[in-house]
N, C-alpha and C positions, 0 to 999 in steps of 0.2 A: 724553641725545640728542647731546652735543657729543663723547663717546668712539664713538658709533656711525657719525658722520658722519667722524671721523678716522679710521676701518677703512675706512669706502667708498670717501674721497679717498684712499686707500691703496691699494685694490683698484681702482680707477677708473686708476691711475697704472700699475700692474700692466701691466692690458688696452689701457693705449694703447702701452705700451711693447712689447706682445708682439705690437701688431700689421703692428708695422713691420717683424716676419720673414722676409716676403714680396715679392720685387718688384712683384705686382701691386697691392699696395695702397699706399695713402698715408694717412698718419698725420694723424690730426687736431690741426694744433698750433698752433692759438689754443686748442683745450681742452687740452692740453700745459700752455701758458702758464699759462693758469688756473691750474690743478693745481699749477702749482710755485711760482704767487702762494703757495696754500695750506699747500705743503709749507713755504717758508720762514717762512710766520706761526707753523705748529706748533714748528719748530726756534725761533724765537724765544720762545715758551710754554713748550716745554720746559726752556729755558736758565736761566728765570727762576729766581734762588735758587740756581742750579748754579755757571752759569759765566757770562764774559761770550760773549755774540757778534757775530760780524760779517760781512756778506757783502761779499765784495770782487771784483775781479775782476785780472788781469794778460797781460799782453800774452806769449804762449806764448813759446820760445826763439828757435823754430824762424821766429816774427815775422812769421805770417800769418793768428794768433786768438787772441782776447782770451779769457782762459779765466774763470767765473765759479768761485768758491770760498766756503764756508764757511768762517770761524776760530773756535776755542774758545780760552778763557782763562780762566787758573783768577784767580778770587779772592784777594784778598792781596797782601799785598808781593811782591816779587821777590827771591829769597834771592842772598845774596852770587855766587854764582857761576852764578847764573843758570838758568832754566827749561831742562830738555830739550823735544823736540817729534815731534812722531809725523806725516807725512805719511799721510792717514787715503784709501785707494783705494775703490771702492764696483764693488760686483758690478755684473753683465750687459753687454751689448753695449750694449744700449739702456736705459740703468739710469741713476740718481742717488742721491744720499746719501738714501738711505731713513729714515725713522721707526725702522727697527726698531734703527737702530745706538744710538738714542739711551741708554738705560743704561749703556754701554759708552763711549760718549765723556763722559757725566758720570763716570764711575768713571775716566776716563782724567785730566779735571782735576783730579779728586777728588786723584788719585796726583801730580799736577803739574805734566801734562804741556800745550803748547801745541799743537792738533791743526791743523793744515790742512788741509784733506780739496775735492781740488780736481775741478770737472766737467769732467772730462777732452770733448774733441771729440768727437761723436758720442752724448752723453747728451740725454736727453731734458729737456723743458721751457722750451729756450731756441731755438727756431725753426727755419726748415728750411733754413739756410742753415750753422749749429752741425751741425745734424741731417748733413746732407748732408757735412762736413767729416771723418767716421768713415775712421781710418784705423789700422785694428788689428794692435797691436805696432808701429805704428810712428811714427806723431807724436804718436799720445796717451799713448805715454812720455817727449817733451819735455812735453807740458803738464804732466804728472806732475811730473817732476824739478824744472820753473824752480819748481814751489812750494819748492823749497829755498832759493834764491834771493830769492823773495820772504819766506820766512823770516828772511833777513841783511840785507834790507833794512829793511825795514818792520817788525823787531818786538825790538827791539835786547836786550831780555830775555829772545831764547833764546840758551842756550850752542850754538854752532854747529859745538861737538865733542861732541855728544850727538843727532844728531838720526837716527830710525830713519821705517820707511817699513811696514806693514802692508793689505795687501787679500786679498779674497775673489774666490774664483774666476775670472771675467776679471782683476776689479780685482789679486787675488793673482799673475797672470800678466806683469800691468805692474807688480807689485813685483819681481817675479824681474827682469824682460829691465830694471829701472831700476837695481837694484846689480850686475849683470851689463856692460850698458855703463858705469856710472857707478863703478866699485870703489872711488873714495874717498871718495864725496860723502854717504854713508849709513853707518850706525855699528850700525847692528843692523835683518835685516830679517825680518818673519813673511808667508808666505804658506800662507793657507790654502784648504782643497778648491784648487787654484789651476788653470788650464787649463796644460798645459804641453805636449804637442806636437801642433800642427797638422796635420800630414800624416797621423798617428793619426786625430787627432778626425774631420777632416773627412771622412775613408775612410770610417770609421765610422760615421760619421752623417749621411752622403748630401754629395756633392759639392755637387750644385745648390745644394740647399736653404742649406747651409752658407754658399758662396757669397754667396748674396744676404742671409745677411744680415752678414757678418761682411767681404764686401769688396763693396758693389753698386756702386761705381765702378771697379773692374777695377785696383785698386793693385797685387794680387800679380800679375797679368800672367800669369794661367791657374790650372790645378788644380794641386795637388800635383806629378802627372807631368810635367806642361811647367816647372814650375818651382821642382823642390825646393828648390835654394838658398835662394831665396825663403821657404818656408816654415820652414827650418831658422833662418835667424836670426833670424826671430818666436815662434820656441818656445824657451821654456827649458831642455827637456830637453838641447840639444843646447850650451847655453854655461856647464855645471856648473864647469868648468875655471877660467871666469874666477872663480868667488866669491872673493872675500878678508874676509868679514864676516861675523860671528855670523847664522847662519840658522836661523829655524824654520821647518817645515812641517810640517804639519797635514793628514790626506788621510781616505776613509770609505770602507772595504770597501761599504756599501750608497748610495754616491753614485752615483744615478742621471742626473745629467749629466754631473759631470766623471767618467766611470768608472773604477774601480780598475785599469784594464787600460793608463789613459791616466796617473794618477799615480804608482803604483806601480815603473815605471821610472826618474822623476824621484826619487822616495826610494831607490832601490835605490845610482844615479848618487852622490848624497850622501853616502852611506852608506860607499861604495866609495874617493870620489876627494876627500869633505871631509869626513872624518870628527871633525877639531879645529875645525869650524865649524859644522858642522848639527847641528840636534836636532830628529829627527822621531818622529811619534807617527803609526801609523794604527789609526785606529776603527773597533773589528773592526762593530758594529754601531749603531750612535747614531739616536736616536730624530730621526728628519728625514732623513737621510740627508744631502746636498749643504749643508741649511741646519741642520745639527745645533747648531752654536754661537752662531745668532743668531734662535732662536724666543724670541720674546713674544709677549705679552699685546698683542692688538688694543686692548684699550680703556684699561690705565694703562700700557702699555709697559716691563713687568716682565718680566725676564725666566724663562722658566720655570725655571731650575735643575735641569732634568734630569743625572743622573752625570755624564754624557759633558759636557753644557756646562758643566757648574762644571770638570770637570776642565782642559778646553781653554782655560778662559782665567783658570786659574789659572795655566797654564804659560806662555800667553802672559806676562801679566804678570810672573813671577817671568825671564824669558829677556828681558826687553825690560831687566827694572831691572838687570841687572845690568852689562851696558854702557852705559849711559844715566845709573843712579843717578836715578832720580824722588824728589823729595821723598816725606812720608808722606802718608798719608791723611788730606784733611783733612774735621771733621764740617761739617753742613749744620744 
């Protein structure tokens, strides 16, 4: 019973998140609240025997939101020269550190690593005033980044010349536009299926609709057409020029959100103009399409091990240790 009701508070988190799409509706968020009571009990159950955890929060760069974050930490001493650290980003617009990452951040302590994985503004779970603060590609790449910050602050066991930055889809979109502004602050970064240009996507896939949900308080200052500028320096396709850092990307001929027609230029781009920095892979067909790399098990959060996903984050991880150097795996 207690694995069946961690799928529904899973699927329950889903549907409040998907229903804030629209500007006519309003999201229910004392059940939000709820739900992210529960999500953090789970991530604290999961933890157990893993890693340590911690929920924190920190006061953005930018110094107008207190951002809330999880922290992982591996078990053990602290070796001579100290822990690397992963700035851990979490998909959707209206999204939070999911259940399903959790295999993958225990294999990350497992490997060594200090994860931060921070609720960027505009996630869900933390009220409608968080809610309401959504400002895409552009401040919730500072909450992003100051977890570096609070990295060299507060956790004096990470080497703070090892620290890299990894997300998924949106969240992979504010890892590109964070070591793109940020070129020295990050040491290795992975983005995967990742959203990378705006004036594509949104053409694409209906102005309005888009619109409301990825800017309903009128930040970019029209559509595309009135204000490409605008949209160009929220997409990463267009700031390939700046990378100076080992980069992976990860993209899916059969990704049905972020479509091949919208990443496949972003890989061509790297390929072309950073070719002694990037390594990219696309998946000519992977079981999930968009979410190929991060399917589990609703009920023990296993992940399935299909080709494609063992392949993907076997490369992650061997592309991450080699600028970073993670200690080895340790048993449980």
């Amino acid at each position: 019973m207690r694995h069946l009701c961690i799928g529904l508070f899973a699927v329950g988190i889903a549907a409040l998140s998907s229903s804030a799409a629209t500007s006519d509706q309003t999201p229910n968020f004392e059940g939000q609240l709820e739900l992210q009571r529960h999500t953090d009990e789970r991530w604290r159950a999961a933890s157990a025997g893993y890693m340590l955890m911690e929920k924190i929060s920190y006061r953005s760069r930018v110094g107008d939101l207190d951002i809330p974050a999880f922290v992982f930490i591996p078990f053990g001493p602290t070796p001579p020269r100290g822990r690397p650290a992963l700035v851990w980003v979490h998909e959707d617009v209206r999204g939070h550190l999911y259940e399903h990452y959790i295999p993958y951040i225990r294999e990350a302590t497992a490997r060594g690593y200090i994860v931060i994985a921070p609720e960027y503004r505009g996630s869900i779970g933390y009220g409608r005033a968080f809610y309401d603060a959504i400002d895409y590609g552009g401040r919730e790449v500072d909450d992003v980044v100051t977890a570096v910050d609070v990295l060299r602050r507060r956790y004096p066991q990470v080497d703070c010349q090892r620290i890299g930055i990894i997300g998924w889809s949106h969240g992979g979109m504010i890892a590109l536009l964070s070591v793109f502004r940020n070129p020295s602050m990050f040491h290795a970064a992975a983005a995967i299926v990742p959203v990378s240009n705006l004036i594509d996507r949104v053409e694409r896939k209906g102005v309005d609709k888009q619109l409301a949900l990825i800017d309903p308080s009128n930040r970019f200052g029209g559509p595309p057409q009135a204000r490409p500028e605008v949209y160009r320096e929220r997409s990463p396709l267009f700031q390939v020029d700046k990378l100076q850092i080992p980069l992976l990307v990860h993209i899916a001929r059969n990704d049905m959100d972020v479509n091949i027609e919208e990443d496949l230029p972003l890989v061509e781009a790297l390929r072309a103009h950073k070719a002694d920095l990037a390594v990219t892979k696309v998946y000519d067909h992977p079981m999930g399409g968009h979410t190929f790399d991060r399917r589990v098990s609703r009920t023990t959060w296993e992940p399935e091990n299909n080709p494609d996903q063992l392949d993907s984050w076997k490369r992650v991880w061997r592309f991450f240790d080699r600028p970073l150097g993670s200690a080895p795996m340790l048993s449980h």
